[in-house]
C-alpha positions, 0 to 999 in steps of 0.5 A: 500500500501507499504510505498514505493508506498504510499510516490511515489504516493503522493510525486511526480507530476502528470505525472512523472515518478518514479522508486522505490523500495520495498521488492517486488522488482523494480517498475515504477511508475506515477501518472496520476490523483489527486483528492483533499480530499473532502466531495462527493455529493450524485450524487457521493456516490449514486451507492455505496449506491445502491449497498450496499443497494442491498446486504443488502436486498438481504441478509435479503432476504435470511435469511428470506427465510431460516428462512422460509424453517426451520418453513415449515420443523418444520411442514412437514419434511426436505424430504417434505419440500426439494421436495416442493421446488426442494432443494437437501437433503444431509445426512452427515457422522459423523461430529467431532467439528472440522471437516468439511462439504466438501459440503458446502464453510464454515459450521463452524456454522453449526458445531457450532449449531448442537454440541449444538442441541439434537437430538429430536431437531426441523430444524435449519438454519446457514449461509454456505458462500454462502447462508443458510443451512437449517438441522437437527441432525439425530445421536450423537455418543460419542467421541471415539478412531476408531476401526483398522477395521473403519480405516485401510483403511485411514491407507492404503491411507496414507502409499500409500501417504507417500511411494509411491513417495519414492519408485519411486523416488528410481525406476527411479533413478535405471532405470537411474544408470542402462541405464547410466552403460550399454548405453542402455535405452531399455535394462535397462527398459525391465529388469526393467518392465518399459515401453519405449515410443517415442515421435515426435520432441517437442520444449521447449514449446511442451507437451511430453506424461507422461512428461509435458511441456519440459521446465517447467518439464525437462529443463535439456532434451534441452541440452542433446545430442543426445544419452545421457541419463537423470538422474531421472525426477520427473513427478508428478505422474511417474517417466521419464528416457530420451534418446536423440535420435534425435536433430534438431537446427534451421537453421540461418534463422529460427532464424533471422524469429522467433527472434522477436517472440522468443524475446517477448515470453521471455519478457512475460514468465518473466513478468509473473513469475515477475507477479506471485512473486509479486502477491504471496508476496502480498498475504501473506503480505494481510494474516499476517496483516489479511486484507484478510482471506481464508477459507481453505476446505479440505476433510477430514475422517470422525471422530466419533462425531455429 
């Protein structure tokens, strides 16, 4: 815990209450119960011991199942061995050292133990993050630099990525200069090539086609009037430019019915953002003093090696 929750929690008296704060920000803190340090009783201790017993026979279980599964496919193969016990057997692409096996949660060891095995090699097993993998080195291929041929197609995927977003970003902003100078959406999109699309009457919460969420995508929409035209709305995928064309305001009464409603919906949208920054502040409190470690996957192109 943070220094200010540590010294809130066992400074003041059970059942009081104390806001503090920290570089989270503001918190409301009581104590409802202190237990006094003390030696536990086996009554107590037990579960906790049962449960760590458990993992650890489950895990010896395993590690001899898999040590198993590697002595039967020294015998009679991988393929055999795979079928006799209904387990899927996987070929990979060309792994490089530091590269990474997108079927398995980790398998850096994997990695680890095949750079240090022969090809003629017998099966081997390593631990993947949930479970064991049981595998074999079919190929060994020096390092080298790919040729343009192998790799022109990564080279396309990344000039997409790199440039396309660019270019819509450039596309919508056209579209919307042009609507703006000639008051005419239609007109501009048509001239363009770009589609034009109505949708229902949606309030800040709906879902509108290609766009989103009006509230969270476009907020600026909601206080347009009707006949504006928007700037240029980065939808993720697409590129958006919006006309108002029609505006309903609720009526006195509709607001005196649904303000308790429209009240709470507010507070929990806030607790949840609240919620959300406090949460991601933790984390990467957690990661910088290394009391949680992720396991970043990601595929990658395969590179020339083991």
């Amino acid at each position: 815990m943070v220094p200010e929750f540590e010294k809130a929690l066992f400074g003041q008296k059970i059942g009081d209450t104390q806001i503090i704060k920290s570089h989270y920000g503001y918190h409301i803190v009581q104590v409802e119960e202190r237990q006094d340090a003390h030696s536990e009783s086996i009554n107590e201790v037990l579960p906790t011991i049962q449960a760590t017993l458990i993992r650890q026979k489950a895990a010896a279980a395993e590690e001899n199942f898999a040590h198993q599964l590697t002595s039967e496919a020294t015998q009679n193969g991988l393929e055999k061995t795979a079928a006799a016990h209904h387990l899927e057997l996987t070929t990979t692409p060309m792994v490089g050292s530091q590269g990474v096996i997108a079927a398995l949660p980790d398998g850096s060891q994997v990695i680890a133990k095949a750079f240090g095995a022969k090809q003629s090699d017998s099966p081997q097993y390593a631990p993947t993050g949930e479970g064991y993998a049981i595998f074999q080195v079919t190929g060994i291929a020096a390092a080298h630099a790919p040729t343009f041929e192998d790799w022109k197609s990564h080279i396309l995927d990344d000039y997409r990525q790199q440039v396309l977003p660019a270019l819509l970003s450039l596309r919508t902003k056209q579209l919307s200069d042009k609507a703006k100078s000639e008051n005419d959406l239609a007109k501009a999109a048509k001239e363009l090539g770009a589609t034009m699309k109505t949708s229902d009457l949606v309030g800040s919460s709906g879902q509108v086609p290609d766009l989103g969420q009006v509230a969270q995508v476009a907020p600026q929409l909601l206080d347009l009037a009707v006949g504006n035209i928007s700037g240029p709305i980065d939808a993720g995928r697409t590129g958006v430019v919006a006309k108002i064309v029609d505006k309903q305001e609720p009526t006195a009464e509709e607001i005196a019915k649904n303000f308790d409603q429209a009240r709470d919906q507010m507070l929990e949208e806030r607790r949840s953002e609240a919620f959300s920054v406090f949460l991601s502040g933790v984390m990467d409190e957690y990661k910088k003093s290394k009391r949680i470690m992720m396991n970043k996957q990601a595929a990658e192109p395969p590179v020339p090696g083991t």
